[in-house]
C-alpha positions as CSV (number, residue, x, y, z in Angstrom):
1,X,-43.4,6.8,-37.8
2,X,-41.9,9.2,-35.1
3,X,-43.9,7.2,-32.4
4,X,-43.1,4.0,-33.4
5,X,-39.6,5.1,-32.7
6,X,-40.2,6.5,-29.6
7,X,-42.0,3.0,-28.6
8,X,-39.7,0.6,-30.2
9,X,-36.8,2.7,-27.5
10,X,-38.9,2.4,-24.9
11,X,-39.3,-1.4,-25.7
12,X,-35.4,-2.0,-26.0
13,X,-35.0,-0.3,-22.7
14,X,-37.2,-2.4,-20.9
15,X,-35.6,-5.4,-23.0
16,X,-32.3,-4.6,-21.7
17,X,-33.2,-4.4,-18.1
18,X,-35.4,-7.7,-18.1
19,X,-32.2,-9.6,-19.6
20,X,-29.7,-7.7,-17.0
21,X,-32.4,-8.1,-14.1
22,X,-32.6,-12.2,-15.5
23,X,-28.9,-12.5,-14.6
24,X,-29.0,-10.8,-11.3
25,X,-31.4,-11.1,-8.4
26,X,-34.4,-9.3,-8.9
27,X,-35.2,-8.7,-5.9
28,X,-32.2,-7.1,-4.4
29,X,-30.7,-4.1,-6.4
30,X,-27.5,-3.6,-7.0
31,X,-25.5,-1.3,-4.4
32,X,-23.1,0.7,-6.5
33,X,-21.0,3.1,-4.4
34,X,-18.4,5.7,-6.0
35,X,-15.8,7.8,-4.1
36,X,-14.6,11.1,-5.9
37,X,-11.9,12.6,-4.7
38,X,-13.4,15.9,-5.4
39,X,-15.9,18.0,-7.6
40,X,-13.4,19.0,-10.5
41,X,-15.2,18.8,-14.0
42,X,-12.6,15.6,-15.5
43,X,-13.3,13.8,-12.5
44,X,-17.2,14.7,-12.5
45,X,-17.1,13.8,-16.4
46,X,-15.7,10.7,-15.5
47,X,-18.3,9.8,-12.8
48,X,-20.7,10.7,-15.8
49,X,-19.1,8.5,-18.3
50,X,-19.6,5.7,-16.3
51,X,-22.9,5.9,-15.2
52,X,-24.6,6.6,-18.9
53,X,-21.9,3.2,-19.6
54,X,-23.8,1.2,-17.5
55,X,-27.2,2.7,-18.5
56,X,-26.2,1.9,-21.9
57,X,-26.1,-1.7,-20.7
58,X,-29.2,-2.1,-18.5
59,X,-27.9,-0.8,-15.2
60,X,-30.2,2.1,-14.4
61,X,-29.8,3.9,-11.1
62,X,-33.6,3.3,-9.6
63,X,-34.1,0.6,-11.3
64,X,-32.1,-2.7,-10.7
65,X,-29.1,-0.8,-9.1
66,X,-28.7,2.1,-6.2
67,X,-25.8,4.2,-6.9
68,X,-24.5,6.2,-3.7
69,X,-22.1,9.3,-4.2
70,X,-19.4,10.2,-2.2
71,X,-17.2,13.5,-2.4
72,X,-14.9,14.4,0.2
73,X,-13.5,17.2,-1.3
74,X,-10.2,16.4,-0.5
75,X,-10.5,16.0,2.9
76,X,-8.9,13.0,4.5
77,X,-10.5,12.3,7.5
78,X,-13.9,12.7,5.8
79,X,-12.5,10.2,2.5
80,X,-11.8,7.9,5.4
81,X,-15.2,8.0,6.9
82,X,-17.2,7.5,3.7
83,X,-14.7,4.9,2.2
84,X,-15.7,3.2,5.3
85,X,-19.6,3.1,4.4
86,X,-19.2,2.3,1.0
87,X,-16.9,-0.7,1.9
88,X,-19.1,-2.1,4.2
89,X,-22.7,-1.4,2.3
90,X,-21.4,-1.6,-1.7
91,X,-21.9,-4.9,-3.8
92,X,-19.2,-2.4,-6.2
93,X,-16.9,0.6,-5.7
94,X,-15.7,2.9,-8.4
95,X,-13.0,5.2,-6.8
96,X,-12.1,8.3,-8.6
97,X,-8.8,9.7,-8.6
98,X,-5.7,8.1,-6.9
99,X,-6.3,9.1,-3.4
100,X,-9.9,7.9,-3.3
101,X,-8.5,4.5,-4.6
102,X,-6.1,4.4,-2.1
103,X,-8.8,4.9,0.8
104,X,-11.1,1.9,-0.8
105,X,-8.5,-0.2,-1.4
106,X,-7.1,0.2,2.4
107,X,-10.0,0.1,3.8
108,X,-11.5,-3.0,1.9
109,X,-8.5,-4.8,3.1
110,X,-8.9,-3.3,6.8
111,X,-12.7,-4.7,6.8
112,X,-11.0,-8.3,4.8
113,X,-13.7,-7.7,2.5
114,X,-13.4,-9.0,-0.9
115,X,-15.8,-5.9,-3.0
116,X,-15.2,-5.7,-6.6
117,X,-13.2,-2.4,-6.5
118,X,-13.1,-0.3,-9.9
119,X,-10.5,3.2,-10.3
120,X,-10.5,5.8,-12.7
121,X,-8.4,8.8,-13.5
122,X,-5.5,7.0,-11.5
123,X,-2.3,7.9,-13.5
124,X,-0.3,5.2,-12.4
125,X,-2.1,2.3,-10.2
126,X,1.1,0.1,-10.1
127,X,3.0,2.9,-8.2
128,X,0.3,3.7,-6.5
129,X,-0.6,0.2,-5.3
130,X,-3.2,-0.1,-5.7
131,X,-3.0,-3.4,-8.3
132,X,0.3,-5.9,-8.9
133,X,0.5,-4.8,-13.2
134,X,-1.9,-3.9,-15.2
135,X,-1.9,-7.3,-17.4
136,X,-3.0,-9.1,-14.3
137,X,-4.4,-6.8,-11.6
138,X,-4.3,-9.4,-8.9
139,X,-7.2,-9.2,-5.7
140,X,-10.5,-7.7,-6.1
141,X,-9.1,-4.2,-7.9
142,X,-8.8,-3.4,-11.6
143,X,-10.0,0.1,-13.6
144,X,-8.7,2.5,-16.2
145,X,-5.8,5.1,-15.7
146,X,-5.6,8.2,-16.8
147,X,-1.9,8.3,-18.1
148,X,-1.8,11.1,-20.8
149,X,0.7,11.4,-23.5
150,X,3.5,13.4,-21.6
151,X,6.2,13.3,-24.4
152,X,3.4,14.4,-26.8
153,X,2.7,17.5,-24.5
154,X,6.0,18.5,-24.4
155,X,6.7,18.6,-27.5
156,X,4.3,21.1,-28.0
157,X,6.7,23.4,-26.7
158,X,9.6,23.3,-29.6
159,X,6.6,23.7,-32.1
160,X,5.0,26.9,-29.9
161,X,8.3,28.0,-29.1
162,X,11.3,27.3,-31.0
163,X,13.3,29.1,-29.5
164,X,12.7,27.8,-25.9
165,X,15.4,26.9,-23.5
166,X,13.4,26.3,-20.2
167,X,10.9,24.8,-18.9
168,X,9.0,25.5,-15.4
169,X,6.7,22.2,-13.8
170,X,4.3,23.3,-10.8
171,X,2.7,20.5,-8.8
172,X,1.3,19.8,-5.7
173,X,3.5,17.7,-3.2
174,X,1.0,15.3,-1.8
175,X,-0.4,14.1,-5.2
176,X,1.5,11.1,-6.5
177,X,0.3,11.1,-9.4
178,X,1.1,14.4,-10.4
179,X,5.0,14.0,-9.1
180,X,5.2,10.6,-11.3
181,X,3.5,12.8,-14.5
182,X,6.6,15.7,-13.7
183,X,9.2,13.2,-13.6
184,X,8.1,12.0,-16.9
185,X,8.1,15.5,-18.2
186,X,11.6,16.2,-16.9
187,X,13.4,13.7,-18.5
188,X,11.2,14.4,-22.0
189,X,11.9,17.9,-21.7
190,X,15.9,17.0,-21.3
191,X,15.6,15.3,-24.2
192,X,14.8,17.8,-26.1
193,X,17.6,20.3,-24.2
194,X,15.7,22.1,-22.3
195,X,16.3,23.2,-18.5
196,X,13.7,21.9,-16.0
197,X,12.9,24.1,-12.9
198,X,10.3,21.9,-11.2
199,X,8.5,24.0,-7.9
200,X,5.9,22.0,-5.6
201,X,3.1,23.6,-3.6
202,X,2.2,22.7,0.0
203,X,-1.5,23.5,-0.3
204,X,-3.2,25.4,-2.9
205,X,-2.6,28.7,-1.1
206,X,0.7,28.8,-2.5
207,X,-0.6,28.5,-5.9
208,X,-0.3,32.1,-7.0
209,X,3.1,33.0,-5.3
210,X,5.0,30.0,-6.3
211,X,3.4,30.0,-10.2
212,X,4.1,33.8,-10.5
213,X,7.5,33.1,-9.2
214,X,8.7,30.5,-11.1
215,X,6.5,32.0,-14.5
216,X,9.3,34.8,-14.2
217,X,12.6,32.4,-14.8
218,X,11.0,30.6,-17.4
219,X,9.8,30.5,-21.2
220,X,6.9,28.2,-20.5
221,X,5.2,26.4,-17.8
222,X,4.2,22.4,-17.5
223,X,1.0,21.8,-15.4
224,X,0.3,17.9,-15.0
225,X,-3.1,16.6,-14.0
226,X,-3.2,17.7,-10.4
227,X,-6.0,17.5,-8.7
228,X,-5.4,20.4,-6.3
229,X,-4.3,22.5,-9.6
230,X,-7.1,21.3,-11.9
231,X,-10.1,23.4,-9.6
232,X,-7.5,26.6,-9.6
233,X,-6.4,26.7,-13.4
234,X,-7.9,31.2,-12.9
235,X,-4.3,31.6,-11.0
236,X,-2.8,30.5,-13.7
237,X,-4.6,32.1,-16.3
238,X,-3.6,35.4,-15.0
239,X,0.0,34.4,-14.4
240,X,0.3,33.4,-18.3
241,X,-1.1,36.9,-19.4
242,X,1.2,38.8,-17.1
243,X,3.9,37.3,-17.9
244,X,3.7,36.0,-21.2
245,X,4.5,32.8,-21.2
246,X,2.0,29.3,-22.7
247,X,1.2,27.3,-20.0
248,X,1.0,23.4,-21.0
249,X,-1.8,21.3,-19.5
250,X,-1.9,17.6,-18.5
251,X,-5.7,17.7,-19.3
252,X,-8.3,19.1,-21.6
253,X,-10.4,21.0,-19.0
254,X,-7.3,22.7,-17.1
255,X,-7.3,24.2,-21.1
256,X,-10.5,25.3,-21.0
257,X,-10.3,26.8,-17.4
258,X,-6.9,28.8,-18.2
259,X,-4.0,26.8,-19.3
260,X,-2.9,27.5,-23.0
261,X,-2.8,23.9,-24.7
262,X,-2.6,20.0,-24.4
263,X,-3.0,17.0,-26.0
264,X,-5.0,15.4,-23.6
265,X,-8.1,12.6,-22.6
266,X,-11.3,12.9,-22.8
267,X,-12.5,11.8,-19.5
268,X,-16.1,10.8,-19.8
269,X,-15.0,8.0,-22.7
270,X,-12.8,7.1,-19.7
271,X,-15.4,6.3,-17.3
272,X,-17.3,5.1,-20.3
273,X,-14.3,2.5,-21.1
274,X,-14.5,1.6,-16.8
275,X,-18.4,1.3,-17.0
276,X,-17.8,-1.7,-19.4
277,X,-15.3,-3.6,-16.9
278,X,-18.3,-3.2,-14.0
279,X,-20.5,-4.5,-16.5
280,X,-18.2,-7.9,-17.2
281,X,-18.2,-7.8,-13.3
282,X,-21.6,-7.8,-12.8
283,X,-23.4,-9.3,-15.5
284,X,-20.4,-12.2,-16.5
285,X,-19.5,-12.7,-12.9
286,X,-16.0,-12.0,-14.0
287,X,-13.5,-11.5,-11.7
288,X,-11.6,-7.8,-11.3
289,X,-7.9,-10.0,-11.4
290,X,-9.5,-11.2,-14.5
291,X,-9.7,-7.7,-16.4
292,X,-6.4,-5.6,-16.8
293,X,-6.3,-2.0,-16.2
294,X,-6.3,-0.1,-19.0
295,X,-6.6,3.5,-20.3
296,X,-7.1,5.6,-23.2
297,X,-5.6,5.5,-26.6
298,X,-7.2,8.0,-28.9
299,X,-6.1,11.9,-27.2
300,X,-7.5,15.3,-28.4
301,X,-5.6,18.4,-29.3
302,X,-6.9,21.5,-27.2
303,X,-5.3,25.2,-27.9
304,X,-6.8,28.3,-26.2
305,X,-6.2,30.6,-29.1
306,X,-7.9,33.5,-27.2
307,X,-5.0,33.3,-24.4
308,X,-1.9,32.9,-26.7
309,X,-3.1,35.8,-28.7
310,X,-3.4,37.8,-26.4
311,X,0.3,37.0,-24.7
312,X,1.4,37.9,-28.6
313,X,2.0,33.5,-29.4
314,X,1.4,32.9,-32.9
315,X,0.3,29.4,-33.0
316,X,1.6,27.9,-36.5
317,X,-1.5,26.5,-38.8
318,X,-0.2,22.6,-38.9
319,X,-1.3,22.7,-34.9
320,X,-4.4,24.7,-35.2
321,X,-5.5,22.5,-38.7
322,X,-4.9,19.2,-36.2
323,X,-6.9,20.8,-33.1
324,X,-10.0,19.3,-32.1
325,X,-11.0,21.9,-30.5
326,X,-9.8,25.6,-30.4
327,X,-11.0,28.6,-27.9
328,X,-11.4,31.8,-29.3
């Protein structure tokens, strides 16, 4: 019985990639290029997310499709060079993060090339430009974004903290998305009277000195998804012992890595949710102004007990009974 399984997989797999290979040419494979801005783990999981999407679906790296990888790392002149070669070899682009989306997009419309261009974990692709609205995309660009509940995460705070009255946000200057996510957080936190002190690094050198600084004139700390941030989350790990004071993530991994809680994403089912737009793309030859940009409904509630007891935080039961995950 056990075998029969294992054959009657390895006969729907085949299935699957003699329909998908039927609607495509088989003799050319399908050049799939993706640009991640760098080698954080949500990015990564939602590189991840979208390739098993498309494997679900027939599209097997090898196979009937070549996927190329691209990671900068952040730097710009090296983003520009490879979102060059992927413009000009790639039949379809996923670009992760905003400023890899940004590169694609410029450069697709540098070479007047018309590529199907996918984004993920973009927080906001209409400020960013990268698309006209997210009902109707508009050009040859469409994906998911990876806005997370800010007004949710904030409100963490009153329930950690009753007592709170202010609030200190840390991002990095350069990263659009991550000044869009503060402002958002500023006005939420208002709302709820506290005061905002928001501080902005220059590079992530300054990480430690401006966190510890601000950490000391305030009761808790905001940390949006910054990409900069997200690969540096020790720093503030040690700042929230020393001082004593929860740090509030925009994401689930900055959690894991040393923030103290969020209500956040889960970024593979992200690039799982984008896979399925490349799959209309290439398999229904719909169009990417055809398909709006979308993003996540469903977010998870992450607490790092281990942290918050040991700045002396009692988290109340109601938030630990409604966690999905808790680190202790």
């Amino acid at each position: 019985m056990k075998n029969l399984k294992s054959i009657l997989i390895v006969l729907s797999s085949v299935l699957i990639i003699i329909i998908v290979s039927g609607c495509t040419n088989v003799n050319k494979r399908i050049k799939i290029g993706i640009l991640q801005y760098l080698e954080i783990e949500a990015l990564s999981n939602a590189r991840r997310g979208f390739i098993d999407g498309l494997e679900a679906s027939g599209f097997i790296d090898g196979i009937n499709i070549d996927i190329e990888l691209l990671n900068p790392e952040t730097d710009a002149s090296t983003m520009s060079i490879q979102a060059k070669k992927l413009v000009r070899e790639s039949d379809l682009i996923l670009a992760i993060a905003t400023p890899a989306a940004s590169a694609i997009v410029n450069e697709a419309k540098d070479q007047q090339k018309d590529t199907p261009i996918l984004f993920t974990a973009v927080t906001d692709p209409v400020s960013a430009m990268l698309i006209e609205s997210n009902e109707n995309p508009g050009g040859n660009v469409t994906g998911t974004n990876d806005m997370n509940p800010i007004n949710e995460q904030i409100g963490l705070i009153k329930q950690i903290l009753p007592d709170a009255l202010k609030l200190g946000i840390v991002y990095t200057s350069s990263e659009t998305n991550s000044e869009i996510q503060a402002t958002i957080a500023k006005e939420a936190a208002e709302n709820l009277g506290l005061i905002v002190e928001i501080k902005t690094i220059d590079t992530i050198n300054d990480l430690q000195l401006v966190a510890s600084a601000l950490a000391q004139n305030v009761d808790v700390i905001y940390i949006p998804t910054d990409n900069a941030i997200a690969g540096s989350m020790g720093v503030i790990n040690e700042i929230v012992l020393e001082e004593k004071i929860p740090a509030i993530a925009g994401e689930i991994n900055s959690v894991i890595d040393g923030g103290s809680l969020t209500y956040g994403i889960d970024y593979y089912n992200l690039g799982f949710q984008t896979a399925q737009m490349a799959i209309s793309i290439l398999r229904d030859d719909i169009k990417p102004s055809q398909i709006p940009s979308t993003g996540l409904e469903e977010f998870k509630l992450v607490i790092n007990k281990k942290q918050l007891d040991l700045i002396g935080l009692e988290i109340p039961s109601s938030l630990l009974d409604q966690a999905e995950l808790v680190l202790e």
